[in-house]
MARVOLO-718587 format. One record per residue: residue number from 0; x, y negated, z of N, C-alpha, C in turn. Coordinates in steps of 0.2 Angstrom, whole numbers, plus 5000, padded with zeros to 4 digits. Last residue first. Layout:
resi_n.x_n.y_n.z_ca.x_ca.y_ca.z_c.x_c.y_c.z
NUM_X_Y_Z_X_Y_Z_X_Y_Z .
...
END
This chain:
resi_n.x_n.y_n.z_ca.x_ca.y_ca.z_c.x_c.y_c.z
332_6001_4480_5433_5998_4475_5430_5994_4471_5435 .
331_6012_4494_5428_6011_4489_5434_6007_4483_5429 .
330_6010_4503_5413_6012_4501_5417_6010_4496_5422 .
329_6001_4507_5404_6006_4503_5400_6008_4501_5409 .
328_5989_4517_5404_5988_4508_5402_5993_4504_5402 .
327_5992_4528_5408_5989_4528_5402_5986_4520_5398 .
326_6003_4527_5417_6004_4529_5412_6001_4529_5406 .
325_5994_4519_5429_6001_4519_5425_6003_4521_5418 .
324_5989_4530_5430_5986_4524_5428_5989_4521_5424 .
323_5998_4540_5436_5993_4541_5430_5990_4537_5426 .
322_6000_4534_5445_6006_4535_5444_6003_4536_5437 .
321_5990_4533_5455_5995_4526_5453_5998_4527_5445 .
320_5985_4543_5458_5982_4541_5453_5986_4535_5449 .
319_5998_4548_5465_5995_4550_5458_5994_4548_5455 .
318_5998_4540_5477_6002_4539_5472_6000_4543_5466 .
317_5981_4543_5482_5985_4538_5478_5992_4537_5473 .
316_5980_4554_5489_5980_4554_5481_5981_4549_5477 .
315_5983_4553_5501_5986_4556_5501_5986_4556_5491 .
314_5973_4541_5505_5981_4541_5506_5986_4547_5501 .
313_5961_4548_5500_5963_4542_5496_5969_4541_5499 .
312_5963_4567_5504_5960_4556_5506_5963_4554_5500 .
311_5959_4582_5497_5966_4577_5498_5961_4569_5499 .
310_5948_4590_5491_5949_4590_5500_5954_4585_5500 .
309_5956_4598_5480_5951_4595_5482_5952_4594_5489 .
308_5970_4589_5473_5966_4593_5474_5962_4592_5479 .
307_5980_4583_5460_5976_4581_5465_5970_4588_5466 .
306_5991_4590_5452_5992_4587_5458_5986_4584_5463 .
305_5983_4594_5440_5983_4596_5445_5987_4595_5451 .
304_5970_4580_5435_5975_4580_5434_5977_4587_5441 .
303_5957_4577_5437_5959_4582_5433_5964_4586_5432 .
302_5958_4562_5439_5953_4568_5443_5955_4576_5440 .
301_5963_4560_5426_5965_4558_5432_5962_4563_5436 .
300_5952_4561_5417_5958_4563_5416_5961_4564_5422 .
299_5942_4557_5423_5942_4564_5421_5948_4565_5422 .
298_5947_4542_5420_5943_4545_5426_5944_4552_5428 .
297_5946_4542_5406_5953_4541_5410_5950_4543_5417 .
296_5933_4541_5403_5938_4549_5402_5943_4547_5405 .
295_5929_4529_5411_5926_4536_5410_5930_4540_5409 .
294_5933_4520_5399_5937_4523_5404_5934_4526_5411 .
293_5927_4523_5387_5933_4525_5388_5938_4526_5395 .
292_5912_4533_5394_5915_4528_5392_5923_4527_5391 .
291_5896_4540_5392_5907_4542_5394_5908_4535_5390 .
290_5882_4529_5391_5885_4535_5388_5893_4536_5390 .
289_5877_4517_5392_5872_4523_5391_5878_4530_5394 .
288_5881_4501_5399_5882_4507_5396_5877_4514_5396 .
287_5873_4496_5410_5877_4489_5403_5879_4497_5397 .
286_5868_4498_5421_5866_4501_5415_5866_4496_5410 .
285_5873_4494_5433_5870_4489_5430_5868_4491_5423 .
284_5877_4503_5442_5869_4503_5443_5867_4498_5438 .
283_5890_4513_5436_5888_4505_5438_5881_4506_5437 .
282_5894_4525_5428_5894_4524_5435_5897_4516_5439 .
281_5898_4521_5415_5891_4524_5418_5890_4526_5423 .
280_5907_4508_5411_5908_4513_5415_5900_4515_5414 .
279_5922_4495_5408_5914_4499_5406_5914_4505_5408 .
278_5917_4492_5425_5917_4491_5416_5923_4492_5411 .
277_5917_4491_5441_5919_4497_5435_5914_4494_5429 .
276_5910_4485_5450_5914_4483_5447_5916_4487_5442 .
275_5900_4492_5455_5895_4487_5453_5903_4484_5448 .
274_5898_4509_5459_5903_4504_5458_5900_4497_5455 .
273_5897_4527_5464_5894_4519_5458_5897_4513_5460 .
272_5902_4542_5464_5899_4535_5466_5899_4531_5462 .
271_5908_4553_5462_5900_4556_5463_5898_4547_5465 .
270_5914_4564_5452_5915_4556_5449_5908_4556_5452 .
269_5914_4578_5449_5917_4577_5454_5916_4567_5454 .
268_5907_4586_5440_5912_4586_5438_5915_4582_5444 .
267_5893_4580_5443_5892_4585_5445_5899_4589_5443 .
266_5896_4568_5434_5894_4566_5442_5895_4575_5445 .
265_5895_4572_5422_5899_4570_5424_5900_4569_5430 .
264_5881_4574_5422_5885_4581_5421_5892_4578_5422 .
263_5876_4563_5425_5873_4568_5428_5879_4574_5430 .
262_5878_4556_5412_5880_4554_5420_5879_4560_5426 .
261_5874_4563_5402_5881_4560_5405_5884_4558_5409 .
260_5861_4566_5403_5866_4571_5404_5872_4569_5403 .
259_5856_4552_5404_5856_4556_5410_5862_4564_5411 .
258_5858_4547_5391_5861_4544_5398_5861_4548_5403 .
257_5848_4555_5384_5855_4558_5384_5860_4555_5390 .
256_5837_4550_5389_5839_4557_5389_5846_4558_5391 .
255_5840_4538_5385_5837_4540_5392_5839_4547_5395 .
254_5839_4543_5372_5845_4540_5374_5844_4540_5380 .
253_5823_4548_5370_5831_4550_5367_5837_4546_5372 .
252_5812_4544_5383_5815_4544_5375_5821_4545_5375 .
251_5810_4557_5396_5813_4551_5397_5813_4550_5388 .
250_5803_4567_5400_5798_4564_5398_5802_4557_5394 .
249_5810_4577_5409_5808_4578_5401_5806_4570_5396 .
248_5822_4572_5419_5815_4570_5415_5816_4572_5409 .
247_5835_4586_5424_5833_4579_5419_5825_4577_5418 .
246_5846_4593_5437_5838_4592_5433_5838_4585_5430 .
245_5860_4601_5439_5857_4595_5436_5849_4595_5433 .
244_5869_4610_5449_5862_4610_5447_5860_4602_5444 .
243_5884_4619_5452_5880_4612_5450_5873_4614_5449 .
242_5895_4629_5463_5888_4629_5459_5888_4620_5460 .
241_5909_4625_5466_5904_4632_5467_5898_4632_5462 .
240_5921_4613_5471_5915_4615_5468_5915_4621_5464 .
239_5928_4610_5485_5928_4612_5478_5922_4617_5477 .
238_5927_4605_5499_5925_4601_5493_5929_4603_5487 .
237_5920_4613_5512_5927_4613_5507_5924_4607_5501 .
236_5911_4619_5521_5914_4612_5523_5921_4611_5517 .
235_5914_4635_5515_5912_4632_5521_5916_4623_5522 .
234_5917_4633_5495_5919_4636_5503_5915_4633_5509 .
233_5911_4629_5486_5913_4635_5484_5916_4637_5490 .
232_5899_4618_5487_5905_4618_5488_5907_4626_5488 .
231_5887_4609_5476_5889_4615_5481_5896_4617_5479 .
230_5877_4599_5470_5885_4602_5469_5885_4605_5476 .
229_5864_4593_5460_5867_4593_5467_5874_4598_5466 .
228_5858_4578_5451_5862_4583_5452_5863_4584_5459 .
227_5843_4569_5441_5850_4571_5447_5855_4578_5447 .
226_5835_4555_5437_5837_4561_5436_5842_4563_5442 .
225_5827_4545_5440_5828_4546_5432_5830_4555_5432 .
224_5819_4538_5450_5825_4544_5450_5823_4548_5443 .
223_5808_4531_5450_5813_4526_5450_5819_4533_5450 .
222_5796_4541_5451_5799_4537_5446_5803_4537_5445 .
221_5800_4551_5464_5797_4544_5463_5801_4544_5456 .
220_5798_4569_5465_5803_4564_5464_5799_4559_5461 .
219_5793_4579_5477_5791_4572_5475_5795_4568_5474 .
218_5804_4590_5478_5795_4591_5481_5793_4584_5477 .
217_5816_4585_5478_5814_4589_5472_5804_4590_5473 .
216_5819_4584_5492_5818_4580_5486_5816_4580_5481 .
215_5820_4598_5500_5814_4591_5500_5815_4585_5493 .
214_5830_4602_5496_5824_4604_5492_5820_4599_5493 .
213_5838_4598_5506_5842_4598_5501_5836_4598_5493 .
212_5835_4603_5517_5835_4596_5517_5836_4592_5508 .
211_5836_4618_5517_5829_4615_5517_5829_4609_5513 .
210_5850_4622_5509_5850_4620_5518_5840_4617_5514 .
209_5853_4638_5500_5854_4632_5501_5849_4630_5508 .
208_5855_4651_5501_5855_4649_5506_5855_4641_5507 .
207_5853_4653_5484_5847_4657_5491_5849_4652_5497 .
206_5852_4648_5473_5858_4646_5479_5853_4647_5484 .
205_5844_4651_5464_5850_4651_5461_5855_4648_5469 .
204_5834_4649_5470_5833_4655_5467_5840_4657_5465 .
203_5830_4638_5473_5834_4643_5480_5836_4651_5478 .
202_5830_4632_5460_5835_4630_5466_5837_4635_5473 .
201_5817_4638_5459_5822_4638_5455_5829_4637_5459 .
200_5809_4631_5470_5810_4637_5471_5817_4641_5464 .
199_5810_4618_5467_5814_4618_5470_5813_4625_5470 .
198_5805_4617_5453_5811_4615_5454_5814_4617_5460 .
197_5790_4619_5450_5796_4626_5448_5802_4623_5452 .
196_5784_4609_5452_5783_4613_5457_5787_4619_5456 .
195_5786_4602_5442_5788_4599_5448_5789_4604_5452 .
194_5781_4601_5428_5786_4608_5428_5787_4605_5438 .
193_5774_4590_5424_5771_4596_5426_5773_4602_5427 .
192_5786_4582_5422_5782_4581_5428_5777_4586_5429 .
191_5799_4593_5415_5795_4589_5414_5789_4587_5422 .
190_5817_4596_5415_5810_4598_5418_5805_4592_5418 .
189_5830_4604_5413_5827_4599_5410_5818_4601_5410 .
188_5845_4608_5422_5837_4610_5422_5832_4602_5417 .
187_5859_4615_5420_5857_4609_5418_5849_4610_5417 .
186_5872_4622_5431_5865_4624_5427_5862_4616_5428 .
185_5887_4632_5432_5885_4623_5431_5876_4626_5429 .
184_5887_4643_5431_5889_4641_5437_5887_4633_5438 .
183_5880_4659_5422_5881_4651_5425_5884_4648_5431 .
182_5879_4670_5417_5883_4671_5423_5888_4662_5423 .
181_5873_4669_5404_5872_4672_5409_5878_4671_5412 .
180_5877_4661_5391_5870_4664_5391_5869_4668_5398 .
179_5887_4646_5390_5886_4652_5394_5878_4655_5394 .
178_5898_4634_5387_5893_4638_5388_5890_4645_5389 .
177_5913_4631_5398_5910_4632_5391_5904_4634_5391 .
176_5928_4621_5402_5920_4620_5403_5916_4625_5397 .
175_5943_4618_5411_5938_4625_5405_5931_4623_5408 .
174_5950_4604_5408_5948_4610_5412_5942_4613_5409 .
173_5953_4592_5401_5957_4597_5403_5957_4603_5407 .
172_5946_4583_5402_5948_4583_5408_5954_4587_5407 .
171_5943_4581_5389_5944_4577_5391_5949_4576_5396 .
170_5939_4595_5383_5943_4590_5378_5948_4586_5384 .
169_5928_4595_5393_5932_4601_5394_5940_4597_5392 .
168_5921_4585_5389_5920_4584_5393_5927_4589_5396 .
167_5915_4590_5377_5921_4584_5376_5923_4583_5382 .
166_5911_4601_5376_5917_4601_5374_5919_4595_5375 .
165_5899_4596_5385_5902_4601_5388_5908_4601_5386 .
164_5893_4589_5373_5895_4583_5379_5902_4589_5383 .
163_5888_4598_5366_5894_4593_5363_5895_4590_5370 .
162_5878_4606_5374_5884_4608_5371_5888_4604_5370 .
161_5871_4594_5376_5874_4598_5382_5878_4600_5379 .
160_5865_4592_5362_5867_4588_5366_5871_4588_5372 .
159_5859_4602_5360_5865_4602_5356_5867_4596_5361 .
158_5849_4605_5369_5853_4610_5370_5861_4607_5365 .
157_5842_4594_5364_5843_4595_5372_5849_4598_5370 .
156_5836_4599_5353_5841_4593_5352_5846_4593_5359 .
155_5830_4610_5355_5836_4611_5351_5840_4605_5351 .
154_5819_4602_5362_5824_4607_5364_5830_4608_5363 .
153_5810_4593_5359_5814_4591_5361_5821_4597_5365 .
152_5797_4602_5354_5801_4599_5350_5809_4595_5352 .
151_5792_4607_5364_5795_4609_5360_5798_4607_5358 .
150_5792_4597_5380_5790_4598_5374_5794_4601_5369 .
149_5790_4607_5394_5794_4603_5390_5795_4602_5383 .
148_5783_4616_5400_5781_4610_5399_5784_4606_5397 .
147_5794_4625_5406_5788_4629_5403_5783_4621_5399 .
146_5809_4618_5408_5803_4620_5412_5796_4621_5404 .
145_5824_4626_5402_5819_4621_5399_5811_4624_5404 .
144_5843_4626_5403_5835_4629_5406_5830_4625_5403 .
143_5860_4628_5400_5853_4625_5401_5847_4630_5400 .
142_5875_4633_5409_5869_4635_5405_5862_4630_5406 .
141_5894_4633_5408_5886_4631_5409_5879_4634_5404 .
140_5905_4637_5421_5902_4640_5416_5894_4636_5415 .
139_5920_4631_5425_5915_4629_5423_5910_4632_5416 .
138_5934_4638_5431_5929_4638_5427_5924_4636_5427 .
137_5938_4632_5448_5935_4638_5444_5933_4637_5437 .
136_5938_4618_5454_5945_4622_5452_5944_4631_5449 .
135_5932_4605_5452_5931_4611_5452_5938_4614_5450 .
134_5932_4592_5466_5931_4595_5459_5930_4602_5459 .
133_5935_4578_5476_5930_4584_5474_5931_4586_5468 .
132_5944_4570_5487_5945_4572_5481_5939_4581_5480 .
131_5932_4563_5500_5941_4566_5495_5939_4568_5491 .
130_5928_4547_5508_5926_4553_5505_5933_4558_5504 .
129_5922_4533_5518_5927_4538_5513_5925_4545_5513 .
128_5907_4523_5515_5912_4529_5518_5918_4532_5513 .
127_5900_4514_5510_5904_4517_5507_5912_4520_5508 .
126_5888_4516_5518_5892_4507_5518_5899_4508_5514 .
125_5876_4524_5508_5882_4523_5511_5883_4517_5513 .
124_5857_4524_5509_5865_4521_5504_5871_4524_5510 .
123_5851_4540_5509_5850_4533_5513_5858_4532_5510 .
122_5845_4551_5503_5844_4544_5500_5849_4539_5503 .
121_5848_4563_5515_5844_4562_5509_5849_4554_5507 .
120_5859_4565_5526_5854_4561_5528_5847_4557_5520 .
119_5869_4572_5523_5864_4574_5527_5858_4572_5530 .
118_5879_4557_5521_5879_4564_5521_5871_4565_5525 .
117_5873_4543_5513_5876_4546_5522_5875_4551_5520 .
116_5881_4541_5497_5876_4541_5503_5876_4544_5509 .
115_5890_4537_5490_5887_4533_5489_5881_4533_5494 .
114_5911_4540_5498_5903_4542_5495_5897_4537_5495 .
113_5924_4537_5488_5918_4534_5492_5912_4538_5491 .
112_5934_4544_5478_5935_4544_5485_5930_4539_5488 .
111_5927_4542_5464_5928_4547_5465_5930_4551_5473 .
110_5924_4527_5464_5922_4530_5463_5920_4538_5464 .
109_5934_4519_5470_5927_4518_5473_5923_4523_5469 .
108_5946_4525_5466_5947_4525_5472_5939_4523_5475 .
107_5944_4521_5452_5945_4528_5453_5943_4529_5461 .
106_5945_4509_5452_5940_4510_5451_5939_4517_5454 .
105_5959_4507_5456_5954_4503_5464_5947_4506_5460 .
104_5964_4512_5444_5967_4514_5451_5958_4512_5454 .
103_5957_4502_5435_5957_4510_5434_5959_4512_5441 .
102_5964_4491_5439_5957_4491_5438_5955_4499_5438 .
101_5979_4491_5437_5975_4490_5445_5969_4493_5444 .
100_5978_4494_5424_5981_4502_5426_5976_4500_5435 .
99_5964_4487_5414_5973_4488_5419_5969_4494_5423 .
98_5954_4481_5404_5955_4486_5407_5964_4487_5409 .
97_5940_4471_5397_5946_4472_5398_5949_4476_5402 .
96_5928_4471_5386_5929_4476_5395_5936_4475_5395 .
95_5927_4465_5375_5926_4461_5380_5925_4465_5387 .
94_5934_4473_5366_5937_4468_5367_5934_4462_5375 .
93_5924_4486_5372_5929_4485_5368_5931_4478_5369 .
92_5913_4501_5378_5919_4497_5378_5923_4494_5373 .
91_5907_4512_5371_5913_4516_5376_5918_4509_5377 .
90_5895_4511_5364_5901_4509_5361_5907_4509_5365 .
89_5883_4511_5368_5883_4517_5365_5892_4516_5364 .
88_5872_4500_5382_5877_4503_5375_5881_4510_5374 .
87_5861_4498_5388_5861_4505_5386_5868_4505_5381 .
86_5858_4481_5383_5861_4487_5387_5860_4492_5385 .
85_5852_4472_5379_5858_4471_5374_5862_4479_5382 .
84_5839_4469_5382_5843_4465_5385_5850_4466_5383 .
83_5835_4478_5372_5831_4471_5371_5835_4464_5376 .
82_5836_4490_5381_5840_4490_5373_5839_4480_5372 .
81_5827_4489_5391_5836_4489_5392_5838_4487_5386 .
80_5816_4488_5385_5818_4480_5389_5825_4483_5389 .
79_5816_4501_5381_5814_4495_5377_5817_4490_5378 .
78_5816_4510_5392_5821_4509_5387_5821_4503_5383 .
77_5802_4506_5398_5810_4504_5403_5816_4505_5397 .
76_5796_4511_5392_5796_4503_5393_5802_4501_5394 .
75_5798_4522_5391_5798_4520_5387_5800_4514_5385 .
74_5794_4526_5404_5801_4526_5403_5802_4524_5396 .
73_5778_4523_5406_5782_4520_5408_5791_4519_5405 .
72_5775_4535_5394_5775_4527_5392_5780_4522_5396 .
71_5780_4546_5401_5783_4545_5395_5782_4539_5394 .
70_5772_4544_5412_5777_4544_5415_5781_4544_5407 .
69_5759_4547_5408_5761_4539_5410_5769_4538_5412 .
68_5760_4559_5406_5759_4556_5398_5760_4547_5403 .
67_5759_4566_5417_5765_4566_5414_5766_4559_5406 .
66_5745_4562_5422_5753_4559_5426_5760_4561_5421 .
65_5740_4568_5414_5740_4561_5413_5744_4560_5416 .
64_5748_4584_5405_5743_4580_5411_5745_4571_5410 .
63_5750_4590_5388_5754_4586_5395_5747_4583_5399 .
62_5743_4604_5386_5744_4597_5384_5746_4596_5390 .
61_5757_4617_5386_5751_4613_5385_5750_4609_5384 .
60_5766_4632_5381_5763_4628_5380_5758_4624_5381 .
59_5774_4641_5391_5767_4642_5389_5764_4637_5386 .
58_5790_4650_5391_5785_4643_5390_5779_4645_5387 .
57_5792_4662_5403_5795_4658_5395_5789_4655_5396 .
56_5800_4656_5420_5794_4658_5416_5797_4657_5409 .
55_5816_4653_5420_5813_4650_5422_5807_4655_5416 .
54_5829_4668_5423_5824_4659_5422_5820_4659_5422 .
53_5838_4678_5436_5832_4676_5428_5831_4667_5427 .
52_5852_4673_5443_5846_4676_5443_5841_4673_5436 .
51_5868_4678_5430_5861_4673_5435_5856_4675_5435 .
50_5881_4687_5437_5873_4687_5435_5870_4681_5438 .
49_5897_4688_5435_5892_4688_5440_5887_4688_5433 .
48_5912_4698_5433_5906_4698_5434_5900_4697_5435 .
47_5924_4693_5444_5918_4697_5444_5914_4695_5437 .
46_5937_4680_5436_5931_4683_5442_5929_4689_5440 .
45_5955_4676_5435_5948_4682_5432_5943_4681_5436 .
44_5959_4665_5445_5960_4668_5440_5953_4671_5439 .
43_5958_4654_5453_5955_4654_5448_5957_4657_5443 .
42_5949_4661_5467_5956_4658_5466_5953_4655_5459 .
41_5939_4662_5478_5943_4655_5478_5950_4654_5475 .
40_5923_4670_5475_5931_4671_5475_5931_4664_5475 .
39_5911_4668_5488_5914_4669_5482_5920_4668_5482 .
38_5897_4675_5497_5903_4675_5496_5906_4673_5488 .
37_5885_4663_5503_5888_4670_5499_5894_4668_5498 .
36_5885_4657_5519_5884_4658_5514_5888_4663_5509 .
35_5872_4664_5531_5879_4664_5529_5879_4664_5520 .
34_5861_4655_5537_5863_4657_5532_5867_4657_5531 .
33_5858_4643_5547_5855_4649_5550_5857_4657_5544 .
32_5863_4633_5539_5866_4633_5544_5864_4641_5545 .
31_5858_4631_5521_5855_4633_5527_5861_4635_5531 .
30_5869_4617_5514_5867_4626_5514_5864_4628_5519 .
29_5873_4604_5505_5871_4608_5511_5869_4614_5510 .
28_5881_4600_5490_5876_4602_5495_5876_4606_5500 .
27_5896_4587_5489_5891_4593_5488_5886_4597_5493 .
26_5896_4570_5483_5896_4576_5489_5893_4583_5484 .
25_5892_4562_5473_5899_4565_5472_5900_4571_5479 .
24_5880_4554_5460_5885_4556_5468_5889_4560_5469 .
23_5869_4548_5456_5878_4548_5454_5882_4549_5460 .
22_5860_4555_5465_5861_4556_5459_5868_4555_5458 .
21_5867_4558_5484_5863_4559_5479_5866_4556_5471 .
20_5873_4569_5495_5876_4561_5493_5871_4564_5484 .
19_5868_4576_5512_5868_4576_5505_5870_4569_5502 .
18_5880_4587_5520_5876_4583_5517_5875_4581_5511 .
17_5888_4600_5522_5890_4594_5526_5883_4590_5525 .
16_5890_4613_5514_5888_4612_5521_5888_4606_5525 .
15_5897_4603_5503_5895_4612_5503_5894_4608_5511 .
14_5888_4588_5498_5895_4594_5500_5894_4596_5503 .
13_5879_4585_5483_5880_4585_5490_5887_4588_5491 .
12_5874_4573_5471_5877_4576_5473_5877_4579_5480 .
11_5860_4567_5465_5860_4569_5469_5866_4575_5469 .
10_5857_4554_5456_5861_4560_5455_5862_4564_5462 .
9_5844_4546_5449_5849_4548_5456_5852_4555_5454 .
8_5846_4536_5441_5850_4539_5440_5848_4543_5443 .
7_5833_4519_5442_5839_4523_5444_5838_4531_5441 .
6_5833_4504_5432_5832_4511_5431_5837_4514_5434 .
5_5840_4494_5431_5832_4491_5429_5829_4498_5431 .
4_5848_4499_5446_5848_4494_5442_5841_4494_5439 .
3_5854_4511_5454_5848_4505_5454_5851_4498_5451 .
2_5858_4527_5453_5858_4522_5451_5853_4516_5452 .
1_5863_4538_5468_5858_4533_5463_5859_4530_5462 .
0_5874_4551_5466_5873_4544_5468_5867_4542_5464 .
END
């Protein structure tokens, strides 16, 4: 899903062979028609042994190009004015986000059962079609990447940054998430504007049959798309999640950064739309929060829960969610 507010998200989720639903978005991606796609197991015991194909070139260090050094100022601006209007907050919610079990329910229902964009059709908004239940029912193995352009010194931070978010995120849902030096399934790309032209061959590199439509976006990303993810469905037309890919701006200042890998990374965990009513939330275009919020994790939690599974409508998952909302806010409100 994309964010739009002073500064978009785009999270570009998709669904396995159907379309595409961008940045905070919640579909998973398309896959070349003319391509059968690879095979993978669909239980969630032991797997194989897989391999990820190599990475990305080792880094060559240079100076950043103009187009990259304007894109560091611009995003700069845009943290400035956030923080300066009392946004980006860090504080998961408190006496003034008040929160019911209804609020949680009808949040959960715009969030994680609506899509934010026409399947298949790149960018273009939703009217906020229904959607179902997306997640993973595989382990979740992850690994970050750094385009050969990415300032040294922003690395080690990156990478702790990923790791904590990964355990909290695991902590939270209750579903195995861990890091991983090979045979990734989640991949977290942190690419600078003079790394553009690695992205999408990287992408095919790591999901040979994805669908064309799905790379055009990556050829010229505007500004205004801070960041994304796309998701792939682990079956033909299925909505459990197979492979994730998250690219980030290098270029973003620290909490820019990190906003992106919690949205991103949680969007790529199945919570793929945005909501203008969800507070406190990082899935609201009104970038009032930076970061997981508390009721964010009750989101996970719920989505996580294994009574709900993927593929199940908003009919079929409601009593659940009811029933969990319920429980975690004190009852009918």
């Amino acid at each position: 899903m994309a964010k739009r507010g002073l500064w978009t998200a785009a999270t570009a989720a998709l669904v396995g062979l159907v379309g595409l639903a961008a940045c905070d978005s919640n579909a998973l991606a398309p896959r070349a028609s003319a391509v059968k796609p690879a095979a993978r197991p669909d239980s969630v015991g032991p797997k194989p042994e897989t391999v990820t194909p190599a990475a990305m070139p080792a880094p060559t260090p240079s100076a950043p190009s103009e187009n990259s050094l304007a894109l560091q100022r611009y995003y700069g601006k845009v943290q400035r004015d956030l923080l300066a209007r009392g946004l980006l907050r860090t504080d998961g919610g408190g006496e003034d986000t008040p929160l019911t079990d209804t609020m949680l329910v009808r949040n959960f229902v715009k969030i994680a059962l609506e899509e934010e964009y026409v399947r298949g059709e790149g960018l273009r908004p939703s009217a906020g079609g229904a959607s179902a239940i997306k997640k993973w029912t595989q382990p979740v193995r992850m690994a970050v990447e750094f385009g050969p352009n990415v300032p040294r010194d922003q690395i080690d931070w990156d990478r702790a940054q990923v790791k904590s978010y990964a355990a909290r995120l695991a902590r939270v849902s209750g579903h195995p998430i861990q890091m991983v030096d090979s045979g990734a399934n989640f991949h977290v790309l942190f690419m600078s504007e003079d790394d553009t032209d690695l992205i999408a061959p990287r992408i095919r590199q790591l999901v040979p049959d994805v669908n064309p439509s799905s790379l055009r976006l990556f050829n010229s990303l505007p500004r205004s798309i801070h960041c994304l993810v796309v998701a792939f469905s682990d079956t033909p037309g299925g909505y459990n999640y197979g492979t994730a890919i998250a690219v980030i701006r290098s270029e973003h200042p620290d909490l820019l950064r990190q906003s992106c890998i919690h949205e991103e990374v949680a969007q790529g965990m199945g919570l793929g739309n945005d909501d203008p009513r969800a507070r406190p939330s990082i899935f609201n275009d009104d970038d009032e929060f930076a970061l997981l919020t508390r009721q964010d994790e009750m989101l996970l939690k719920i989505l996580y829960d294994p009574a709900l599974t993927p593929g199940m409508t908003a009919r079929e998952a409601l009593p659940v969610v009811q029933k969990r909302a319920g429980e975690m806010l004190g009852g009918p409100s």
